[in-house]
N, C-alpha and C positions, 0 to 999 in steps of 0.2 A: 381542748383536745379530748377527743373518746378517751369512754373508761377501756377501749379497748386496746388500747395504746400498749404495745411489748404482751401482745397475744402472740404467745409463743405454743411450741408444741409442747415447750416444757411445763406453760401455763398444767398442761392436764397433766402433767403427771405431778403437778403441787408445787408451785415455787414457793413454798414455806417460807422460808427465809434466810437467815445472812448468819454472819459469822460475827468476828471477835480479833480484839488484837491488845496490848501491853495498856499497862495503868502503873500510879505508884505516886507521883506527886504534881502539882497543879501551882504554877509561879504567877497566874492570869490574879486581878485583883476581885476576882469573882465575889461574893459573901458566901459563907459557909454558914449554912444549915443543918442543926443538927437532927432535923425530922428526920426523920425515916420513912416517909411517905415522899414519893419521887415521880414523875412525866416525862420521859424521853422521846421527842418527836425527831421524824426525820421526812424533810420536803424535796422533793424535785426540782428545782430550781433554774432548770437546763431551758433556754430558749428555742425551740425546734423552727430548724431550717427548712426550705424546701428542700435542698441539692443536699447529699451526703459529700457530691465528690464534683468537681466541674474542673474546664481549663480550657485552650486554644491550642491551634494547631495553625500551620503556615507551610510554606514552599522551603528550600532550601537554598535557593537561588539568590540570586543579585537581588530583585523583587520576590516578595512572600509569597506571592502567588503559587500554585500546582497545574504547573505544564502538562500537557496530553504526555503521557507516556512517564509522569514523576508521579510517586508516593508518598504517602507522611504516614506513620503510625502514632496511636494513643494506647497509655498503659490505663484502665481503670480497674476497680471491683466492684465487686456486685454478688448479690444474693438471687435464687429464684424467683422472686416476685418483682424484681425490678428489670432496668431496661434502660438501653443506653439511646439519648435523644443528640444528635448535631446538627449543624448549619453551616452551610458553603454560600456563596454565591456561584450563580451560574454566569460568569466573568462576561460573555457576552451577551449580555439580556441588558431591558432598561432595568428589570422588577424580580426575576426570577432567581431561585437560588433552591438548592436538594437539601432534603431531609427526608424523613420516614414520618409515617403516621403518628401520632399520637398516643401511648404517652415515650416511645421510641423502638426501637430494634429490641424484638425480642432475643432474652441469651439465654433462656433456658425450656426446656420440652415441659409437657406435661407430666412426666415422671421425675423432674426435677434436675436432669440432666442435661450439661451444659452442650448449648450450642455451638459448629463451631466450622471452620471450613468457608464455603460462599457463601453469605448473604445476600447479595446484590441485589434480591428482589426486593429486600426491604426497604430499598433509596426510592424516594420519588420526587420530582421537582414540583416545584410550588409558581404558580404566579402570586405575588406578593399584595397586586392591585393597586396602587398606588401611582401607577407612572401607565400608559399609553403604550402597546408593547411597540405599536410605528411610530409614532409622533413622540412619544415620551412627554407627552404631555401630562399636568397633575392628575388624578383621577382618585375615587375616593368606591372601591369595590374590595366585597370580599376576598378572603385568601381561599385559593381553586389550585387544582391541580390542574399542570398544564398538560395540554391535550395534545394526542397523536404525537408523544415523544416518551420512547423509553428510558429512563432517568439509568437500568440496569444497564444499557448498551453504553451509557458514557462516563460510568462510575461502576468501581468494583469494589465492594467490600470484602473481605476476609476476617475472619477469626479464627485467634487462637486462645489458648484458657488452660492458664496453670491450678490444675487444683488442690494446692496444697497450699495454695496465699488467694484461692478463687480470685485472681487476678486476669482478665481479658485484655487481649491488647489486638486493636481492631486496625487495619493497615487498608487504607483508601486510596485509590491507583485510578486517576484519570485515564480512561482508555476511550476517551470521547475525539482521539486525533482519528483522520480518515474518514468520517463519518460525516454528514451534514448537518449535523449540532455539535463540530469539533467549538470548544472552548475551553480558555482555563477556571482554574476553580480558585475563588477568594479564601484569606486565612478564613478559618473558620474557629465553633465556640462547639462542644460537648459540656454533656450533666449527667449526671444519675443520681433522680429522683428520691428521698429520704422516705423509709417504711416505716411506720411504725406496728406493725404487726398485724396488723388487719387492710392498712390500703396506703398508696402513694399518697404522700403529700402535696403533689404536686403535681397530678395527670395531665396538665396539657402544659411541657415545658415549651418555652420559645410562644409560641403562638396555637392559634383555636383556629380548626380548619372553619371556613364559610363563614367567619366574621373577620371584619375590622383589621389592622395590620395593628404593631407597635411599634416604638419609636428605633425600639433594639433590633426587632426582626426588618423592618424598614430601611435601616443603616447598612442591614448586611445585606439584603437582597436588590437594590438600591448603589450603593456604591462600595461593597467588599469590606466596610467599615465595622470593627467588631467590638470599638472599646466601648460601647455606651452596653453592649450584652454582657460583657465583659465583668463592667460594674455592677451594673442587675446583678449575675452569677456571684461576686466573690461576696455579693451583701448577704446574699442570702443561702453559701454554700456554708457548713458545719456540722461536725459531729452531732449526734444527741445520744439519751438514750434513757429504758427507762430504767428502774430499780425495783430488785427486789423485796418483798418482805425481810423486816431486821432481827438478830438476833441478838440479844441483849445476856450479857454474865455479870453476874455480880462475884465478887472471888476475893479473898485472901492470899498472900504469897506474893512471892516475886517472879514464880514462872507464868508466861503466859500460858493459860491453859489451851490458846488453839493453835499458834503457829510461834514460828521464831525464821525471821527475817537472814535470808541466807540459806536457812536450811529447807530439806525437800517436806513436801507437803505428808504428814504425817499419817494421813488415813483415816482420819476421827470425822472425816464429813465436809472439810472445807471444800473439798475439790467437787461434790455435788452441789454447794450453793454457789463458787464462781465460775459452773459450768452451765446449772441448772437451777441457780434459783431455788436449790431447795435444799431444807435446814432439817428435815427430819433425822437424816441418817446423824451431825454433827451433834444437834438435840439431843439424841439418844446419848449418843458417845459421852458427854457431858458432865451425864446422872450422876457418873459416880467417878468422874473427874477430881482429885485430893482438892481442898482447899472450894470448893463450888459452893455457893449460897444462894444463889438463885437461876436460875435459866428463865426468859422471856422474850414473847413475839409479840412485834411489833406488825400489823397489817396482814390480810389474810389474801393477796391480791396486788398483782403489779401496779407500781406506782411510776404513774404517766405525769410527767409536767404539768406543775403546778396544784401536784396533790401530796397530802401529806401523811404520814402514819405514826400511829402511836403507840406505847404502850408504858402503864406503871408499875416500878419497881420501890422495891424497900433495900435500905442500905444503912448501916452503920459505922460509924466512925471506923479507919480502917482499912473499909473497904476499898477494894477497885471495882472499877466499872470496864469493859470494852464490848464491842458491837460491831458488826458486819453487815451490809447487806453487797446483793452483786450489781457490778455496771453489766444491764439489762441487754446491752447490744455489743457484748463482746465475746471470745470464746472460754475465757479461763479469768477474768478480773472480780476485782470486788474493792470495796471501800471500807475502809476500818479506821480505828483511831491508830495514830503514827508514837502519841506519847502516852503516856503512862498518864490516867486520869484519878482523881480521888473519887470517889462516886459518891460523895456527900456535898460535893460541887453544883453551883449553878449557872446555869447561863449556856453562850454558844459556845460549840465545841468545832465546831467547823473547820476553825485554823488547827486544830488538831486530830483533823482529818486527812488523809492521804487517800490514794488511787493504789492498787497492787498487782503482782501478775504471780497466780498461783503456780504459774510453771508446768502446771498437770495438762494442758493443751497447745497447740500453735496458735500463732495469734494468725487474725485478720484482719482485714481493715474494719474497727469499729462499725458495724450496722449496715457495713456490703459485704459481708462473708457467708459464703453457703453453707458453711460448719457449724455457723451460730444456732444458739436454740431460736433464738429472732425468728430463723428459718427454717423451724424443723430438721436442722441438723444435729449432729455430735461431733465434738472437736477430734482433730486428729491428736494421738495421747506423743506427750512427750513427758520425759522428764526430768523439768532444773530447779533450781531454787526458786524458793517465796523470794520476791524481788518487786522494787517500784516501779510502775508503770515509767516509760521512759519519754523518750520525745520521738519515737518512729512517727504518730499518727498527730494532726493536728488536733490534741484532744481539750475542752475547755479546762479551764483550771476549775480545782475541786470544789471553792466556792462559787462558781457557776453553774454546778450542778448540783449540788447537798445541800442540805444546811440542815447540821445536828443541835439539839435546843435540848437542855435538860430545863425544867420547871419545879 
């Protein structure tokens, strides 16, 4: 994965780094060192998907199919640089079935504004190449668009776009009765594409115009059949994301010096790094924080899957340790330690890591929201308590993304 992975807009204005949360005692059977020379790393760990988001869609009828004159809707999200890709079958054809170019329907303008209203011209049908469009015989040709047939006159897309969850829900209406390509439309499969700050992961979902067919887009254009895309889709749909630069405290005392769980985000800085990625303004706040012994940054630079950052601290017996950095593709999260650590401890701290929600933004869906810094957005401001990440979003658990290591 590029070192570009979680180029954000925030990137440029410094995503310094992370934050900080509770310490005090350590039950793990770790070995206690009483050096004072210390390495705390923190890795990426996170598996990056193609799809952030995928699903199916069907008829409502006796049969799944979509009768001339019937609609289905699909709710997803998305941010500006992405785009939503689906597949129908065109029910009467040996081989043919709609979708849009490559890498799918665009939903947002060039000024970053969401698209919304008709798109119909986005739909085009595909000959799939594979079957004989008279004889239905096997055949072995590229995927073409088919010819001398308006795909907009027998399909009609709509959008709408809530932006306050950049939520789009696209509602598709056979309007192909009456016409000389009246047919119905097979269940069909949607995705949208995972960014990681610089480019899709995955630009040509479903198939590659003027090559080769697969076995998935084959099934559906072929005979309305959608579980073998289905499986493709759920192997490979998932959250990711990246992380910020960490910030490391070393401290005395039993208050945490950056938040307290429950309570409203207190102003010292966290809500710039689990909004932004960036730890100067908390930093500061810190200096002259009662009980403070050290302040340190870990990584100068978002850290993309499969990389890791460090930084050394000195601690004595005593001490606590805690550390922050942000989940890179949210609007208001971050990861910290959940327990009380002794910072003369060794070893993984992982299991004593958590996910959080600053409360100081709305959320959205992980890494399709147009609020995110992912996207050159700003969260819309709300304000509740510091509180745990919950179970709204399918998000990996903490050691599938982290892994904190003191040395």
């Amino acid at each position: 994965m590029k070192k570009t992975f979680f180029k954000m807009t925030v990137c440029a204005a410094g995503i310094m780094t992370a934050f900080t949360l509770s310490s005090c005692s350590d039950s793990d059977n770790n070995m206690m060192d009483m050096s004072t020379q210390r390495t705390i790393s923190f890795e990426n760990v996170v598996t990056p998907k193609d799809f952030v988001e995928s699903g199916s869609f069907q008829g409502t009828g006796t049969a799944p199919v979509i009768m001339p004159g019937q609609s289905v809707s699909i709710k997803f999200s998305a941010g500006k640089a992405q785009s939503l890709m689906f597949a129908t079958m065109y029910g009467l054809s040996k081989d043919w079935f709609f979708a849009s170019q490559q890498p799918g329907i665009k939903l947002f303008d060039t000024n970053g504004k969401a698209i919304t209203g008709d798109v119909s011209s986005s739909v085009l049908l595909w000959d799939n190449g594979t079957k004989d469009n008279v004889t239905g015989q096997t055949e072995s040709k590229p995927i073409t668009q088919v010819p001398n047939i308006n795909a907009s006159q027998l399909m009609k897309l709509n959008l709408n776009y809530n932006e306050i969850t950049s939520e789009f829900t696209l509602t598709i209406t056979n309007t192909s009765g009456g016409t000389a390509n009246e047919t119905p439309f097979s269940p069909g499969v949607w995705a949208v594409s995972n960014y990681n700050g610089s480019q899709l992961l995955n630009s040509a979902p479903f198939f590659t115009p003027n090559s080769l067919s697969n076995p998935e887009i084959t099934d559906i254009a072929q005979m309305g059949n959608i579980d073998k895309m289905k499986v493709k889709l759920n192997t490979n749909t998932g959250i990711m994301t990246g992380l910020s630069p960490a910030l490391v405290v070393i401290y005395r005392g039993d208050k945490n010096p950056i938040y307290e769980l429950g309570k409203i985000d207190n102003g010292m800085g966290l809500k710039e790094i689990a909004q932004f990625g960036n730890v100067s303004k908390l930093q500061s706040s810190l200096q002259s924080f009662p009980g403070i012994k050290g302040i340190y940054v870990a990584g100068n630079a978002p850290v993309s899957p499969g990389s890791k950052i460090m930084t050394n601290f000195k601690a004595d017996p005593g001490d606590k340790i805690a550390y922050v950095t942000m989940f890179g593709f949210s609007n208001d999260w971050f990861y910290s330690n959940e327990v009380n650590i002794d910072a003369t401890v060794k070893g993984d701290l992982s299991s004593k890591t958590a996910l959080f929600d600053s409360g100081t933004g709305v959320d959205q869906y992980p890494g399709a929201g147009n609020r995110q810094a992912l996207f050159g957005g700003t969260p819309q401001s709300e304000t509740m308590v510091i509180s745990k990440v919950g179970t709204q979003y399918p998000i990996p658990a903490v050691q599938n993304v982290i892994k904190v290591t003191v040395n």
